[in-house]
Wavefront OBJ file of the C-alpha trace (Angstrom):
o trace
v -76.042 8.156 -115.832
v -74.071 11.027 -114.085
v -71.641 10.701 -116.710
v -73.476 10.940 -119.087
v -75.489 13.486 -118.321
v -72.587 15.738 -117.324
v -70.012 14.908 -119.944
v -71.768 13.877 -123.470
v -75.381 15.023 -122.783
v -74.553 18.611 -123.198
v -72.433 18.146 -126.253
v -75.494 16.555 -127.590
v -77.900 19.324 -126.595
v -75.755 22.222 -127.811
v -75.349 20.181 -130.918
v -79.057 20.128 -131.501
v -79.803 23.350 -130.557
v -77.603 25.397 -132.560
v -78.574 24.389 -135.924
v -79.368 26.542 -138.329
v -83.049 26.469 -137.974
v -82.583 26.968 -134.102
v -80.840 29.882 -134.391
v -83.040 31.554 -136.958
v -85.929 31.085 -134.176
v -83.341 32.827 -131.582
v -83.028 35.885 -133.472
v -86.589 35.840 -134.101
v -87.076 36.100 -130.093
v -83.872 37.217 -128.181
v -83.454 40.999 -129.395
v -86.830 41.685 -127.810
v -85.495 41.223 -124.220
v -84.709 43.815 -121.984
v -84.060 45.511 -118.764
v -83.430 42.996 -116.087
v -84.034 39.498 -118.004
v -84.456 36.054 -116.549
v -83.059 33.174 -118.829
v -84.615 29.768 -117.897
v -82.597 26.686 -119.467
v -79.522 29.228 -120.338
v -77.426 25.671 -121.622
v -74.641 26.598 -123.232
v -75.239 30.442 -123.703
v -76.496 29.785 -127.716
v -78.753 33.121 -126.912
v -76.354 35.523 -125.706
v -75.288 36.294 -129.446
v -78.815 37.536 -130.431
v -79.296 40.018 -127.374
v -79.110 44.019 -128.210
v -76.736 45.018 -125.117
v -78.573 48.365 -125.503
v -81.390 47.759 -124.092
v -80.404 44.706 -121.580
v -79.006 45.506 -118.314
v -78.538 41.923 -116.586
v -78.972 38.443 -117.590
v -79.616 35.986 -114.608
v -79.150 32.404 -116.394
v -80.843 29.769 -114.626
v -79.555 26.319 -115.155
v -78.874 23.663 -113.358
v -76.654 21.375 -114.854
v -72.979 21.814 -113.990
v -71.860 20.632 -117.458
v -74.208 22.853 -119.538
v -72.332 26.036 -117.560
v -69.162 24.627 -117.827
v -69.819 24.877 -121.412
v -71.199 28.317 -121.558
v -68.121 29.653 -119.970
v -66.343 30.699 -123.168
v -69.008 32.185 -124.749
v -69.481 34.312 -121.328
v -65.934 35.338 -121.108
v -66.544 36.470 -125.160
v -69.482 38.453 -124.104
v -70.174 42.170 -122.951
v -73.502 41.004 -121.319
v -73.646 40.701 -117.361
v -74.533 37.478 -116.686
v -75.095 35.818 -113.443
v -75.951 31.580 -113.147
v -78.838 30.401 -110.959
v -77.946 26.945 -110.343
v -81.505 25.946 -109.392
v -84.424 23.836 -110.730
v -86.801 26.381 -112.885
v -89.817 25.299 -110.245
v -87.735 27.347 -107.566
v -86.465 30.731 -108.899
v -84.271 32.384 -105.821
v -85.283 35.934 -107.139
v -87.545 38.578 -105.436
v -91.363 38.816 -106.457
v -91.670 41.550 -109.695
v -87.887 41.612 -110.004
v -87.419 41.254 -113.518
v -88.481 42.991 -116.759
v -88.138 39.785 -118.831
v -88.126 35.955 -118.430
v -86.730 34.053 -121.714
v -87.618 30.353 -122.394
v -86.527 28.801 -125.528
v -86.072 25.215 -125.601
v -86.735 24.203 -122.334
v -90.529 23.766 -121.314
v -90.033 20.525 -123.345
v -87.547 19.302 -120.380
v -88.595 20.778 -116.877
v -90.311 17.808 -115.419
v -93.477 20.236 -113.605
v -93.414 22.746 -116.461
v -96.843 24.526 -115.090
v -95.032 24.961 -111.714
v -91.729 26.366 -113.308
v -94.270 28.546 -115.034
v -95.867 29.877 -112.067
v -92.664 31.176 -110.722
v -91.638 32.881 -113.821
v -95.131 34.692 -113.612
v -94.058 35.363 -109.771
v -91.064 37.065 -110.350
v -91.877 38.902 -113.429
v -92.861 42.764 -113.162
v -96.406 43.290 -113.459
v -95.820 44.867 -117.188
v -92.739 42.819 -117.700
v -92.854 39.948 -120.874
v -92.525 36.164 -120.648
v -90.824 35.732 -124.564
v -90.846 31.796 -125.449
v -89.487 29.420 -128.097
v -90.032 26.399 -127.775
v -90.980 23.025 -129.715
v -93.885 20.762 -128.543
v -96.776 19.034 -129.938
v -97.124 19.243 -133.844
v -100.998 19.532 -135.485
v -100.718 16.666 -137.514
v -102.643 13.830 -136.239
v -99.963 11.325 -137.354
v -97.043 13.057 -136.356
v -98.499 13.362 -132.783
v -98.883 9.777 -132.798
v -95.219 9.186 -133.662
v -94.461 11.619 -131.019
v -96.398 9.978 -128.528
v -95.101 6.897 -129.234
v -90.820 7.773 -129.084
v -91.725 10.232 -126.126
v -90.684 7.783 -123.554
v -87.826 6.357 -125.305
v -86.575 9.749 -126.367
v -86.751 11.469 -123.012
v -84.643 9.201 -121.417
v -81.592 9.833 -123.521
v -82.572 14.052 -124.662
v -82.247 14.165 -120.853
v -85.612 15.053 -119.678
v -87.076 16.562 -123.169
v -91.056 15.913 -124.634
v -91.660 15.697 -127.667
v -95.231 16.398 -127.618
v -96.076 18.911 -124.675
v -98.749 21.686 -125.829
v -96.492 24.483 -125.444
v -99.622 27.341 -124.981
v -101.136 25.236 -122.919
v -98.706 25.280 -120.586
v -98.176 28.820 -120.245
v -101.871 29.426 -120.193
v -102.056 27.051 -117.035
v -99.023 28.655 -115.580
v -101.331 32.238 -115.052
v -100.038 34.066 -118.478
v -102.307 35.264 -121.506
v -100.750 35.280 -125.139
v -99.779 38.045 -126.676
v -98.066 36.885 -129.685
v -98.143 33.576 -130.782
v -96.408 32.135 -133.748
v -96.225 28.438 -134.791
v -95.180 26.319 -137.712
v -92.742 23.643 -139.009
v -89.056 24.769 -139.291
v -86.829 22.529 -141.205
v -86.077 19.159 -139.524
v -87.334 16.064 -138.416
v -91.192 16.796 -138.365
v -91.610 15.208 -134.782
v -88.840 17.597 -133.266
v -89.235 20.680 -135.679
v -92.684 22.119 -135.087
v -92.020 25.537 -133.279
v -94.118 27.762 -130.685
v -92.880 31.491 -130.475
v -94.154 34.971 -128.982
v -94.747 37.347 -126.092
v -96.734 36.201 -123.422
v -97.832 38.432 -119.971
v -99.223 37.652 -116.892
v -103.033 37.286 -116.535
v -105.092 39.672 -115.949
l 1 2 3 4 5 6 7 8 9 10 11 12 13 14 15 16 17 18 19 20 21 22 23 24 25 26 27 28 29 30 31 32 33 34 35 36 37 38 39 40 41 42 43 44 45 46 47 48 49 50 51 52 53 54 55 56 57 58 59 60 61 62 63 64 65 66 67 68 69 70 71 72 73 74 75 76 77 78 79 80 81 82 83 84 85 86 87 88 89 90 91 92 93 94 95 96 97 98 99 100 101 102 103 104 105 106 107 108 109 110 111 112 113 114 115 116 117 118 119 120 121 122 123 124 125 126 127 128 129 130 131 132 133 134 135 136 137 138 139 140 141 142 143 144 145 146 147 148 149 150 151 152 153 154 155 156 157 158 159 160 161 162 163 164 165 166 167 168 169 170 171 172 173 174 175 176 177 178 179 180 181 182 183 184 185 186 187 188 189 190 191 192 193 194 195 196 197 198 199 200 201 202 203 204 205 206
């Protein structure tokens, strides 16, 4: 499995993250980063075209697999951005407490086996005013979509490498100590098991 999940899994996941679809939701999100910005799940850098450099002034990308950076290298070496990889599971964040202006999370709650957890630390090291901005796909409303969902989920997680299909994305970030802001949801072209999309702004709980 090694192989695989260093060598053709993140062809695979770049491939399915950068349609067209995807990458409308991006710009939707991205450009509203800024200051000091935490990137959980950074993959293979599809985000760092839809940041405004003006208003970010470091990027630390946390991910952990060693193929998914080795991928992102070209599009760092392309980019103006500072970027600096944590190579760490998202349920242990090596930053300081209220270090960061922004945490980013698109496409990744679906895959971060104690989501709530990972959660918990982004709410940890964000600033007290600071802005947890998500995209992410999860759970649709339709009653027989969520049964086909609930139904592949096991199948399909072990070869999206890790990723739900059916995870209740607010939920989540609710549990992990944040209130909603902003929140955005519908179908976006695609399958209809894998297409239904959660976006917005989130802070931490007051």
């Amino acid at each position: 499995m090694k192989f695989y999940d260093e060598k053709i899994l993140p062809h695979l996941i770049d491939f399915a993250c950068s349609t067209k679809p995807t990458r409308k939701q991006r710009e939707k999100i991205v450009p509203l980063a800024e200051g000091e910005v935490l990137e959980i799940g950074f993959g293979s850098g599809l985000n760092l075209p839809f940041y405004d450099p003006r208003k970010v002034t470091r990027i630390w990308g946390l991910e952990p697999s060693a193929g998914m950076r080795q991928k992102a290298r070209a599009v760092l070496d392309a980019s103006r951005l500072d970027v600096e990889f944590i190579d760490l599971p998202g349920e242990s964040i090596p930053l300081e407490t209220g270090s960061v202006d922004t945490v980013l999370v698109t496409y990744s709650l679906c895959t971060i086996p104690d989501a709530v957890a990972a959660l918990e630390e982004m709410r940890r090291v964000l600033k007290p005013a600071g802005s947890l901005l998500f995209c992410e796909h999860g759970a649709a409303p339709d009653r027989s979509v969520r049964r086909w969902q609930r139904r592949l989920n096991p199948a399909w997680r072990r070869v999206a490498g890790g990723c739900n299909l059916d995870r209740d994305i607010p939920g989540l970030i609710s549990k992990g100590g944040f209130e909603l802001v902003a929140d955005e949801r519908m179908y976006v072209p695609g399958v209809r098991m894998l297409s239904y999309n959660y976006w917005g702004r989130a802070r931490v709980a007051r």
